[in-house]
C-alpha positions in Angstrom: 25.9 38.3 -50.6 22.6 39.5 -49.5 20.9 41.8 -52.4 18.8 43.9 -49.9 19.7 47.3 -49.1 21.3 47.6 -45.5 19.4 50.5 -43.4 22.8 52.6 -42.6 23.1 52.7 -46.5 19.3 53.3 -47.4 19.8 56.5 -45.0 23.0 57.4 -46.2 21.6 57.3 -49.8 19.0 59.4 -48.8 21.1 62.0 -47.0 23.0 62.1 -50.0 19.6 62.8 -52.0 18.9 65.0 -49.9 22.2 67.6 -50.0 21.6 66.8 -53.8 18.4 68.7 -53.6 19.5 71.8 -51.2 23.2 72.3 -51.6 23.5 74.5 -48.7 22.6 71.5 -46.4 25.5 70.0 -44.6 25.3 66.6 -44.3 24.2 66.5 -40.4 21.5 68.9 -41.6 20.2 66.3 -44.3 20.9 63.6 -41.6 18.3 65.3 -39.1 15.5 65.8 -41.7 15.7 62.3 -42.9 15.9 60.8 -39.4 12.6 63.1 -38.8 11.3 62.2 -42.4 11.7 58.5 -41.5 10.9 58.9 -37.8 13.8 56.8 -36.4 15.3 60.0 -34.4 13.1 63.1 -33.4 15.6 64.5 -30.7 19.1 66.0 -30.9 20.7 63.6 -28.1 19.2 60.6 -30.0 20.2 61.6 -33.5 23.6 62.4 -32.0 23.8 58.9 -30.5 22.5 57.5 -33.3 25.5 58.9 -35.8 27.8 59.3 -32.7 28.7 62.9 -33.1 28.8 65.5 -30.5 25.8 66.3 -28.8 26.7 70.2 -29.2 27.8 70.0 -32.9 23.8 68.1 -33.3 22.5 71.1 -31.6 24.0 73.9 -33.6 23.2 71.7 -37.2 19.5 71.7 -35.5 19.2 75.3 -35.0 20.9 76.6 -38.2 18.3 74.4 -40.0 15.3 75.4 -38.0 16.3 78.9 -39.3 16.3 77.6 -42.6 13.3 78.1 -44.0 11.3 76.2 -41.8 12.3 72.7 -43.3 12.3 71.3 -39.2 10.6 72.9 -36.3 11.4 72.9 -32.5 9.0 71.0 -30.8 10.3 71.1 -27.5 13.5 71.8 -25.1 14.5 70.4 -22.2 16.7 72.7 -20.2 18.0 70.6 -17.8 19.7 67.9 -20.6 19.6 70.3 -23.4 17.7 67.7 -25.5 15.8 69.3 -28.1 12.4 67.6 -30.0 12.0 68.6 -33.4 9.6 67.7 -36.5 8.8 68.7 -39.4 6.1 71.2 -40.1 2.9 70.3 -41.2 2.4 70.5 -45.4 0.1 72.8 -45.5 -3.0 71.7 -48.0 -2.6 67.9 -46.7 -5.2 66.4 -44.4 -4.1 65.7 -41.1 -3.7 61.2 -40.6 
């Protein structure tokens, strides 16, 4: 048996973390900041796809935590598939790469 971390549970393990720190996250909320944290989803059809959830239970998660202070930020939306882009804001005081 292989000692190495698999990635599912190196993200799950960090979602976990993650709902450890902020409580009031659910778990697709801590799901979409570390899939922006670790850049491997920055869209809500992706991220969806990615977990195989609902598209439309992705988007709600997305917007109740873009209301939350600030943690993720709507980049973009395209109305016509109702894809949304998201990132996280920029720390302030850190120089841009």
């Amino acid at each position: 048996m292989s000692e190495e971390v698999s990635d599912v549970d190196r993200f799950l393990a960090l979602v976990a973390a993650a709902r450890e720190r902020d409580i009031r996250l659910t778990s697709i909320q801590a799901g979409l900041l570390v899939a922006a944290e670790l850049g491997i989803a920055n869209d809500s059809r992706s991220f969806a796809r990615m977990l195989g959830v609902a598209h439309s239970l992705v988007l709600r998660e997305l917007n109740a935590l873009t209301e939350h202070d600030g943690v993720l930020e709507i980049v973009r939306r395209d109305a016509r598939t109702m894809r949304v882009h998201y990132a996280l804001p920029p720390r302030s005081g850190t120089p841009p790469s």
